[in-house]
C-alpha positions in Angstrom: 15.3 -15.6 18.3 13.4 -13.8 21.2 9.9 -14.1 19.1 9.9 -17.8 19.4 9.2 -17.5 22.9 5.9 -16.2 21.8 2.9 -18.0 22.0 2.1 -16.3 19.4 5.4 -16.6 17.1 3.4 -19.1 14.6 0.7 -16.6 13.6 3.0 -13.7 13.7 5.1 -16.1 11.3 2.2 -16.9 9.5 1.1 -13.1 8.9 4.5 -12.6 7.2 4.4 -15.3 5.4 1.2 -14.5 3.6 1.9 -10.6 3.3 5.2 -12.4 1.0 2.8 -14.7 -0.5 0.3 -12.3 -1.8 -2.1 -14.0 0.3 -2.5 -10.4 1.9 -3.2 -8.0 -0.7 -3.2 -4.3 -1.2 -0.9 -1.7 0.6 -3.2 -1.0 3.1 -4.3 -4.1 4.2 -0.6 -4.9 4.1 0.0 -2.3 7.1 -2.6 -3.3 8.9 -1.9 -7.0 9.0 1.5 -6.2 9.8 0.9 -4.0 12.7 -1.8 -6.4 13.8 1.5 -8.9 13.8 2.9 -6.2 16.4 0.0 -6.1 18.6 0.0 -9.5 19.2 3.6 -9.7 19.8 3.0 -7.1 22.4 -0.2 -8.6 23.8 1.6 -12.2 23.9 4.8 -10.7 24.7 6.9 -13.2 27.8 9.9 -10.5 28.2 10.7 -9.7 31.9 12.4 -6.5 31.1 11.1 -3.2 29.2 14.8 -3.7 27.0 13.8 -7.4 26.8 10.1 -6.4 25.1 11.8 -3.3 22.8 13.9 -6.5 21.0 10.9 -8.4 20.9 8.7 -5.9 19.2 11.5 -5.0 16.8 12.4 -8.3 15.8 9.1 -8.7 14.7 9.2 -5.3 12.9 12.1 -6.7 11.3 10.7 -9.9 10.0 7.4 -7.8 8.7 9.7 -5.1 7.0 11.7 -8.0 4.9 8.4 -9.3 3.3 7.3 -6.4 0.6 10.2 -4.1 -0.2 7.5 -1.7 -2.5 5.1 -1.7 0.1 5.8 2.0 1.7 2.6 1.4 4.0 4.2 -1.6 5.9 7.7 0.2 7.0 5.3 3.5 7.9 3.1 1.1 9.8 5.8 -0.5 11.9 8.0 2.7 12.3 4.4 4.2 14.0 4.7 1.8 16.7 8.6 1.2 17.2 8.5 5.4 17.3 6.5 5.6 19.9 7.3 1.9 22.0 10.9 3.7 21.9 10.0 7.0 23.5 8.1 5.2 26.0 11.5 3.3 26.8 13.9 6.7 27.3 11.0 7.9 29.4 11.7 5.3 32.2 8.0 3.7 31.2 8.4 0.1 33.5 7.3 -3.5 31.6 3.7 -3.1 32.3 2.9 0.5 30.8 5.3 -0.1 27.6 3.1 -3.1 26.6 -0.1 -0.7 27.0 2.2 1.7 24.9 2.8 -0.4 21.8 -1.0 -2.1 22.4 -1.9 1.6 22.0 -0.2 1.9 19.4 -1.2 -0.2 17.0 -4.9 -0.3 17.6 -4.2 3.6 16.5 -2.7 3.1 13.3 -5.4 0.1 12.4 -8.3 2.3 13.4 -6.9 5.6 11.3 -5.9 3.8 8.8 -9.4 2.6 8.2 -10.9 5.9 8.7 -8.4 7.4 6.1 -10.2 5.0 3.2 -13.4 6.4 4.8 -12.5 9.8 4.2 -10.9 9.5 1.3 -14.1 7.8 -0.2 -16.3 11.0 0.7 -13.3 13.6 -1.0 -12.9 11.4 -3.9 -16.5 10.9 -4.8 -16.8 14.8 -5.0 -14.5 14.5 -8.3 -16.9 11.6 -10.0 -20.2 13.0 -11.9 -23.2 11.8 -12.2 -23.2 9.2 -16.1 -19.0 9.6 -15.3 -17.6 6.0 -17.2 -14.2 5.3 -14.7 -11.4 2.9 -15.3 -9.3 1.4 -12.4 -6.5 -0.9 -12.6 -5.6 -3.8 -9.5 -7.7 -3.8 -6.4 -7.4 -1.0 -4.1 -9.7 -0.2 -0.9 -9.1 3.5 -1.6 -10.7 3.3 -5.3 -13.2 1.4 -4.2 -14.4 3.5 -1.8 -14.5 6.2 -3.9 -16.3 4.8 -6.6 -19.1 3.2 -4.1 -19.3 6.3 -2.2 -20.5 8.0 -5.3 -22.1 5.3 -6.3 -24.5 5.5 -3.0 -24.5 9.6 -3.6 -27.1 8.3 -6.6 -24.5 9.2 -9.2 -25.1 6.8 -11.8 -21.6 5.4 -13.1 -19.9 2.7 -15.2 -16.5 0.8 -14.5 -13.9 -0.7 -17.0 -11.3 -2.9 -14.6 -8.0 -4.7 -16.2 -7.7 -8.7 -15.1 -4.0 -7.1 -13.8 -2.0 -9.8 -14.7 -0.4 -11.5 -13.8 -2.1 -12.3 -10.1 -5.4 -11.0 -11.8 -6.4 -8.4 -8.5 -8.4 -6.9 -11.2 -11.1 -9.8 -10.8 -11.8 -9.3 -7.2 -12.2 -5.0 -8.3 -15.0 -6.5 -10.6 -16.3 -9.0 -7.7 -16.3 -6.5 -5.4 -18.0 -3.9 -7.7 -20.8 -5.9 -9.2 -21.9 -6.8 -5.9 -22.8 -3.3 -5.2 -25.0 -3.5 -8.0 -22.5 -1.2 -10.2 -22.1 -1.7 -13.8 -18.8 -3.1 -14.6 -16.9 -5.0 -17.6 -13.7 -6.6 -17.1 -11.2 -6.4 -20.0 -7.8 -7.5 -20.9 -4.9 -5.4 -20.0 -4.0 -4.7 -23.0 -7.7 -3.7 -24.1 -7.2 -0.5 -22.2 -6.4 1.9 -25.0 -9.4 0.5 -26.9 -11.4 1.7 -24.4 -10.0 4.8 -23.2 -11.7 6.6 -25.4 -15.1 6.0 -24.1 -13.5 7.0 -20.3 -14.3 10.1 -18.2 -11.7 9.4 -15.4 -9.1 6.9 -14.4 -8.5 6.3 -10.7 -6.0 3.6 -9.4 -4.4 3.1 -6.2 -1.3 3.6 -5.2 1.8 1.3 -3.1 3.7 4.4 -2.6 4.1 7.9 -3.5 7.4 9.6 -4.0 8.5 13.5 -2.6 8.5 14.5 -6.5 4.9 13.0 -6.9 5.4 9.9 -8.8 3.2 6.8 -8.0 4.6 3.3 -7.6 1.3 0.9 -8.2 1.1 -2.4 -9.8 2.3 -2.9 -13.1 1.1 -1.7 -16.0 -0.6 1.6 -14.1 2.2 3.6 -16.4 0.8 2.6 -19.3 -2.9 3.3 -18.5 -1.5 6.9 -17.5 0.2 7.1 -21.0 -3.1 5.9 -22.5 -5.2 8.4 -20.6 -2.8 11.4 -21.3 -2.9 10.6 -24.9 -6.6 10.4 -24.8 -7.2 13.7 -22.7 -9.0 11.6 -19.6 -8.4 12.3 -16.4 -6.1 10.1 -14.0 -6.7 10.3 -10.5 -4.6 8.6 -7.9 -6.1 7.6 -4.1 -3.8 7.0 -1.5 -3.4 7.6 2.1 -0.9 9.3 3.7 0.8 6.5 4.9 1.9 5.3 1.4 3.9 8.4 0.8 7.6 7.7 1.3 9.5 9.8 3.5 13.0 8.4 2.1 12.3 9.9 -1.1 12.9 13.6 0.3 16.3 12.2 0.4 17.2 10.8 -2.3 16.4 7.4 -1.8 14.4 5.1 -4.7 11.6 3.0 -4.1 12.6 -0.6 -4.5 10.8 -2.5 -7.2 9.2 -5.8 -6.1 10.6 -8.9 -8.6 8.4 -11.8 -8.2 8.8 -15.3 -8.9 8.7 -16.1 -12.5 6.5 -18.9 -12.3 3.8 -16.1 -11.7 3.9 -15.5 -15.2 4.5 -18.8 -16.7 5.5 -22.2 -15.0 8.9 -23.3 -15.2 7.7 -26.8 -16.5 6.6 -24.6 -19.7 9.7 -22.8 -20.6 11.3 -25.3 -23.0 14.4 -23.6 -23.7 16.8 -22.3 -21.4 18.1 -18.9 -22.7 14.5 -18.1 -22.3 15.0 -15.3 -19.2 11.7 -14.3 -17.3 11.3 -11.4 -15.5 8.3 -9.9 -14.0 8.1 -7.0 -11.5 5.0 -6.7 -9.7 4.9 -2.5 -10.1 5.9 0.2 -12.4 6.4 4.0 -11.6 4.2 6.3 -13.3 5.8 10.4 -13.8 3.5 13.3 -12.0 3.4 14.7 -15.1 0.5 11.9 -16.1 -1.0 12.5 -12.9 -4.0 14.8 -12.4 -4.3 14.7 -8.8 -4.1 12.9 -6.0 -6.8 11.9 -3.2 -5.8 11.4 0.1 -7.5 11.4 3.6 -6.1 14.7 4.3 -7.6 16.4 1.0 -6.8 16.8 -3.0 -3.3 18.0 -4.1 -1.5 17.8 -7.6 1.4 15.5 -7.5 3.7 18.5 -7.4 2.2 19.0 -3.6 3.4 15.8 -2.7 6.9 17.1 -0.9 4.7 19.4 1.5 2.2 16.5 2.4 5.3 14.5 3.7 6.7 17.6 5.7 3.5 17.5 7.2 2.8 13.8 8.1 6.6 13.1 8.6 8.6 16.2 9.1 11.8 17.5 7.6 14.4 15.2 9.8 14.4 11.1 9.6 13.9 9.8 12.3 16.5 6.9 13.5 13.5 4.1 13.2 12.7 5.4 9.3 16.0 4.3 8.5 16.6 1.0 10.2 13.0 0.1 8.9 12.9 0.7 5.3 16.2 1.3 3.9 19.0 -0.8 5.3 17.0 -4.0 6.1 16.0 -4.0 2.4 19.9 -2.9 1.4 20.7 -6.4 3.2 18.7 -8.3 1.5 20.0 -7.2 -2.2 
């Protein structure tokens, strides 16, 4: 492998290995830590040749790619940088500048991807009143952004987060909250239609957005949204534009994360054998239970989706969105 003569191979090896792990959490962390794995394969890169770097940066790209499959951010992350390392190689660009080329960018898509949770923080707050009781489900930047944004505005909330089994992301929500000073409970997920009534607005995150406007977040968001419509609340989404997946203009599905069923209960436990166990870590919830989504670039209704992704992406794929989503996770099935 051309990585391994890297100095920094191990903590590029490392960074993959906790993205798989859940070590790294949340979609847009995810990105970031795995374009930060690029940068410092570029910035510790030994090639002697422009051609000789290009396989180094993409066989990193590959090993990030094959560690999340749901993860939309992570392939749009890498496919920022290989797009642009690549152009820089047809141009003629020698060794030197094509390292200051990929260096470039990655610090860009680390830096707007932070401003985008920034942004979407001061658009999303707009939709939250002042007294407003919220719900939120797992633990997403975006959400909480918005809800300490408004918080800080002086609007006076209250928060209900799920535990999200079964990696319970919804504790660290609650962490994270109360040490703003913001009123929150924690309850069960399965306390959530219980409570709904008492809710003005449900916001969750999202790990990717598809062309028709359904949202892929962690499981059991479907069942909130179900709960909600029943109830009449409100269910907002926040999600940069990053997490919306280009492959889905095209027919292609988003691929459903199965993790390991010890996550649910250890094997030690299961005392009979036809006892199967099956857990995926996300669900898909239909635009139709979706009231809007919030992204960097401004509010739009699920059904606006499609025109947000000809925007950020364009009508063509690219060669790069293919080799770095769809068939390095087809290999892997």
């Amino acid at each position: 492998m051309t990585n391994m003569k890297n100095p920094a191979y191990s903590r590029i090896v490392a960074i993959a290995e906790d993205i798989k792990a859940m070590r790294i959490r949340g979609a847009g962390e995810i990105a970031r830590s795995a374009v930060e794995a690029l940068l410092l394969t570029a910035q510790s890169s030994q090639a002697n040749t422009p051609k000789e770097f290009v396989e180094e940066i993409e066989e990193a790209a590959r090993l990030m790619v094959k560690t999340r499959p749901t993860a939309v951010s992570l392939p749009n992350g890498i496919r920022y940088v290989i797009h642009r390392v690549r152009e820089g190689k047809l141009s003629g660009a020698n060794l030197p500048s094509l390292r200051e080329v990929a260096i470039k960018a990655c610090r860009e898509f680390i830096e707007n991807s932070r401003t985008a949770i920034e942004r979407i923080g001061e658009i999303g707050a707009r939709r939250i009143r002042d007294g407003d009781i919220l719900m939120t489900h797992c633990h997403s930047l975006a959400v909480l952004k918005v809800i300490e944004t408004a918080w800080r505005q002086g609007k006076r909330i209250k928060v209900y987060t799920t535990e999200t089994r079964p990696r319970f992301q919804g504790r660290i929500m609650a962490e994270k909250l109360a040490q703003m000073g913001i009123p929150v409970t924690l309850i069960a997920d399965a306390a959530v239609r219980y409570f709904m009534n008492e809710v003005d607005r449900v916001i969750v995150g999202a790990d990717a957005v598809s062309a028709n406007g359904a949202v892929v977040n962690k499981i059991g968001t479907s069942l909130i949204a179900l709960a909600a419509r029943e109830s009449r609340t409100l269910f907002f989404v926040a999600a940069e534009s990053y997490k919306f997946s280009p492959e889905t203009m095209f027919g292609e599905l988003v691929k459903i994360e199965e993790r390991d069923p010890s996550e649910l209960i250890p094997s030690s436990e299961l005392k009979y054998q036809n006892i199967s166990v099956a857990n995926p870590s996300f669900d898909v919830t239909p635009p139709e239970y979706i009231d809007l989504i919030i992204t960097e670039k401004g509010i739009i209704p699920p059904q606006g989706a499609i025109f947000l992704l000809q925007e950020v992406f364009g009508v063509t794929i690219p060669e790069e969105l293919e080799e770095f989503q769809t068939y390095e996770l087809r290999e892997e099935n």
